[in-house]
N, C-alpha and C positions, 0 to 999 in steps of 0.2 A: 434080876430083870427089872427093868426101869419101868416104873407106873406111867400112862401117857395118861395127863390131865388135862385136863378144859379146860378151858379159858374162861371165864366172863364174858369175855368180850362174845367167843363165840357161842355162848351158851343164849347171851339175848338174843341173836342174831336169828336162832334156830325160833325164838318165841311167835313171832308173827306167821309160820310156815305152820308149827302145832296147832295154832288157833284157826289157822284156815282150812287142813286137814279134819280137825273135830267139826267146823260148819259144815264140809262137804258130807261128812259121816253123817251127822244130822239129818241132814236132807234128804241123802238116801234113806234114811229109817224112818222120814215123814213119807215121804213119796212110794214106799213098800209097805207100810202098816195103817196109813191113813183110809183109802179105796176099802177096809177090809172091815171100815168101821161104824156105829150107827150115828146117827146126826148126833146124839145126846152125849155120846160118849166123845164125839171129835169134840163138841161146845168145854168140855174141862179142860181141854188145853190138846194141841197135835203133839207134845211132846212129853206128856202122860200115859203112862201104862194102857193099854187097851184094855174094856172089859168085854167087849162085845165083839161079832163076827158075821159078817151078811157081805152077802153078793150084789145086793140090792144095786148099789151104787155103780159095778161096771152096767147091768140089766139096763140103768134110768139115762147113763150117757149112752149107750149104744144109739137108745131109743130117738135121742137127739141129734140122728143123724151122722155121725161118727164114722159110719160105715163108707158113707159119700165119701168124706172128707179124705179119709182112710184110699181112699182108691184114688181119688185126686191126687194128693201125692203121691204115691204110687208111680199112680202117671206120667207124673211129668220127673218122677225123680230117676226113672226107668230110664225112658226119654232121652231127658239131659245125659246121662251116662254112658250111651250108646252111642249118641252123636260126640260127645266131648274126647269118647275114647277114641275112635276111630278119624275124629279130622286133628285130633291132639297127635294122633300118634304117625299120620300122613305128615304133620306140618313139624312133629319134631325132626320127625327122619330127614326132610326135607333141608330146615336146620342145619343139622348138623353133619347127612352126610354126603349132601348134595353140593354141587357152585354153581350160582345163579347169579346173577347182576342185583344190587341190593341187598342180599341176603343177611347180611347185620345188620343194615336198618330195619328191613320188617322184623326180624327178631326183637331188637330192641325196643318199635314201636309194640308188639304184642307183650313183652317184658313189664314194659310202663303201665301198660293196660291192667296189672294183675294187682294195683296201687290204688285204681278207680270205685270208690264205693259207692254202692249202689243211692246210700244216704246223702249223696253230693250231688247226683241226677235224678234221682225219684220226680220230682217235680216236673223241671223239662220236659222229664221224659213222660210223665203224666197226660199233660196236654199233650204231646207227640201222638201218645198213644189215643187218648179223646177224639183228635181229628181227625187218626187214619183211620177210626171204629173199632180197635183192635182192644178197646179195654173188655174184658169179662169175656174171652175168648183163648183157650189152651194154648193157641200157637203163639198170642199175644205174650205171654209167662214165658213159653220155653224158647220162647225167643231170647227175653233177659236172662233167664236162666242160664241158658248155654255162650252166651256174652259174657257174662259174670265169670264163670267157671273153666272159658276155655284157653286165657291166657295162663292162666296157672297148669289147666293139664298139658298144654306145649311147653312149659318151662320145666316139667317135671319127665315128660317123655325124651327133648334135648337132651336131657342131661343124662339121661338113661343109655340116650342112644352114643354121644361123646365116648363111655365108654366101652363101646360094642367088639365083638372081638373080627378087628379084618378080617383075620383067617378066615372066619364065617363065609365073609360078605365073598371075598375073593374067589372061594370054594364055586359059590353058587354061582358069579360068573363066568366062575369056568366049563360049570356045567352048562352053560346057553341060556340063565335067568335073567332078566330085564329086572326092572327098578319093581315093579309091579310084581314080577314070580317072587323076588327076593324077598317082597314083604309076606307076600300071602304065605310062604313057606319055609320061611325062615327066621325073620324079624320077627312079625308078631306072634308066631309060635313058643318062642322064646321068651318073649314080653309079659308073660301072664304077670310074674310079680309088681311090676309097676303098674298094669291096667288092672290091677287089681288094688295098687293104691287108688289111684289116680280116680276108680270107679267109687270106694270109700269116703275121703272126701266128697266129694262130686255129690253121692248119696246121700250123706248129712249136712251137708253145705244146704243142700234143697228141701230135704224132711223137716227142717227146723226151721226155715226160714218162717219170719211175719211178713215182714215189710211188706215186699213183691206179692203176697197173698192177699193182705190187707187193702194193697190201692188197687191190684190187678183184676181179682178175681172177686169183685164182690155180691155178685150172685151169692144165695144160701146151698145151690145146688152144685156149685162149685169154688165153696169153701176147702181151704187144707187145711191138714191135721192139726198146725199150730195154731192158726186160725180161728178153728173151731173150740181149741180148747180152754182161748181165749175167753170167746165168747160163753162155752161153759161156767166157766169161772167168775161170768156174770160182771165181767169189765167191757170195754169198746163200743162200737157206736149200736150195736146191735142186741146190747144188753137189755130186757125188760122187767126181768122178774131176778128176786134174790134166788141164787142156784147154793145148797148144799154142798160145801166142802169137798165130802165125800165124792160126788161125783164130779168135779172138775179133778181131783186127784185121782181119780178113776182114769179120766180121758187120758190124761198126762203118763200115767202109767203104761196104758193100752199104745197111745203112740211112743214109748219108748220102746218097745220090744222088737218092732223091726228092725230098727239096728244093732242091737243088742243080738239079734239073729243072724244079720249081715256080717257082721264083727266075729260071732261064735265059729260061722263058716269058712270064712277066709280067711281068717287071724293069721295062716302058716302064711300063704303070699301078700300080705299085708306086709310083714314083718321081713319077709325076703325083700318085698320091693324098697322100702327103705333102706335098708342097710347092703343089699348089689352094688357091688362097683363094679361091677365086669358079669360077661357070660362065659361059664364053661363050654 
């Protein structure tokens, strides 16, 4: 049997991918063992042995309000997902299995749109929002929010639908279904795995965002998660006083867990909705 040997060549190749692997490993053992630790023990270094153990630090960011913020997102992350699924999955069906005059160019114009970062309009849209009053106002956000996020869930519904099984469709018109019974009872019945991507993203698309938090919502009272934990960590405009380590890794912690929860629950149709090409 013939030994298969490495390369050099490919053996450095792999070197930049190890090093980036051990950073992200790091991180997570900063980000899990930090929150659990007391000020004096974080000050010797976050990537030193712990000697110490207190709760102290989730107790002190709660106290900071956490909870708002925590529901803020929520909100709008909720929201967003509900509206992006249901006009994403009307306007792919639409798309793709309907003929209507223009129908490749609004496709394409909403295509382009999925290109448009939020970081190339913030501004504009800044003052937009200043004039019409809409700054520091929920609908004001979920309005950009489901902008941002709904050309991507029509291009992911499209393509879902592209390959949808006739047979289906055909069945139901034979049975006396309209475009409308077709979807309530058959299409989106059948769609869970993609609106359940579609809802994944969509969900951490918005739980993580700064930006749109930062210029949008700047009330303390409708602060979001990243937002705040920002400001925990004693950086941004809102910063006054030095904050403890601890408890900005605290925050950070506490807002990772709902999609860590999200993720736990629908992993199976997460993972079908990417890899479907077709319905049984």
């Amino acid at each position: 049997m013939n030994d298969r040997k490495i390369s050099p060549f490919r053996l450095l190749m792999q070197i930049p991918m190890i090093i980036y692997s051990i950073t992200i490993l790091l991180f997570l053992v900063v980000i899990l063992i930090t929150p659990f630790r007391e000020g004096a023990d974080i000050a010797r270094g976050l990537l030193r042995l712990p000697e110490s153990f207190t709760l102290y630090n989730f107790q002190s960011a709660w106290e900071t309000g956490l909870n708002l913020a925590l529901r803020n997102s929520l909100l709008l992350a909720a929201v967003t997902c509900a509206i992006t699924i249901v006009l994403g999955g009307l306007a792919g069906y639409a798309y793709s299995l309907l003929k209507f005059p223009l129908r490749n160019f609004f496709y394409q114009f909403s295509y382009v749109m999925i290109y448009i970062s939020i970081v190339l309009i913030c501004l504009p849209l800044f003052l937009q929002y200043r004039d019409l009053r809409l700054n520091n106002t929920y609908w004001g956000a979920l309005i950009i929010f489901v902008g941002i996020r709904l050309p991507f869930s029509i291009f992911l519904f499209r393509n879902f639908f592209d390959e949808f099984s006739k047979e289906l469709l055909e069945a139901g018109r034979i049975d006396g279904l309209g475009h409308l019974g077709t979807l309530l009872h058959i299409v989106f019945p059948l769609s869970k795995g993609v609106s359940v991507t579609v809802m994944i993203f969509n969900f951490t698309a918005v739980w993580t965002d700064l930006l749109v938090g930062l210029l949008f919502l700047q009330k303390s009272e409708m602060l979001t998660i990243m937002v705040k934990v920002m400001y925990i960590f004693n950086v941004g405009p809102m910063a006054t006083k030095a904050t403890p380590l601890g408890q900005g890794f605290a925050g950070l912690l506490i807002g990772t867990v709902p999609i860590l929860i999200l993720y736990a629950f629908t992993k199976k149709h997460y993972i079908e909705g990417l890899t479907m090409g077709s319905i049984k």
